[in-house]
N, C-alpha and C positions, 0 to 999 in steps of 0.2 A: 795687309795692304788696304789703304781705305778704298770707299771705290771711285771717289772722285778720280783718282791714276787712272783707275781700269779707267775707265771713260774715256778721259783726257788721252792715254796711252792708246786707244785701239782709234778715237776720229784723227789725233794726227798720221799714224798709219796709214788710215783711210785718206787722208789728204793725200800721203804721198801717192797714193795707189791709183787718185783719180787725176794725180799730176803728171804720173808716168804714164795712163792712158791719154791725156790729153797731147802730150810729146807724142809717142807713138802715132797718133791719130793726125799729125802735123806731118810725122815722116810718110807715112802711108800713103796719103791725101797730097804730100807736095804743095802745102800750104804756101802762101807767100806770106810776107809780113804782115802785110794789111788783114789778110785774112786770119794768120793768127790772134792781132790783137782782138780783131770784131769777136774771136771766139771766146779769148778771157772775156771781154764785153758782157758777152751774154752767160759767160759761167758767175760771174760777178753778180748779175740782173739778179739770176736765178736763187745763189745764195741773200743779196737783201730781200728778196720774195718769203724766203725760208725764214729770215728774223724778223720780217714784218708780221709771219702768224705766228710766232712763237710770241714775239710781243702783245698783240692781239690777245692771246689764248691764258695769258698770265696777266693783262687788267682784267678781264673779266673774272678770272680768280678769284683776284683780290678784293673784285667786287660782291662776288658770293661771298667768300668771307667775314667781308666786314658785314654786309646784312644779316649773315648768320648770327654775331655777336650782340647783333640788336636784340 
């Protein structure tokens, strides 16, 4: 099995896992709707935060890299 699956197979998982505590956490709390969306809102913020340093972390990569080649 390559391992791009594993990968890909265990964060969709994890998606689900942090979609079901998000539901949960909606029933628990008695969320209204407003309040629900503000919370995807801020689960949203938090993931483009996460691929702005992954972004980040892979030009500077590429910049080591290509110096290296020099």
């Amino acid at each position: 099995m390559p391992k791009f699956l594993a990968v890909d197979s265990f964060f969709m998982r994890a998606g689900d896992v942090v979609q079901a505590g998000v539901v949960f956490a909606r029933e628990r709390l008695a969320f209204t709707v407003p309040g629900f969306a503000a919370l995807n809102v801020v689960l949203v913020g938090a993931w483009l935060a996460v691929v702005a340093m992954i972004n980040l972390d892979l030009r500077r990569k590429a910049r080591e890299s290509k110096a290296a080649e020099l």
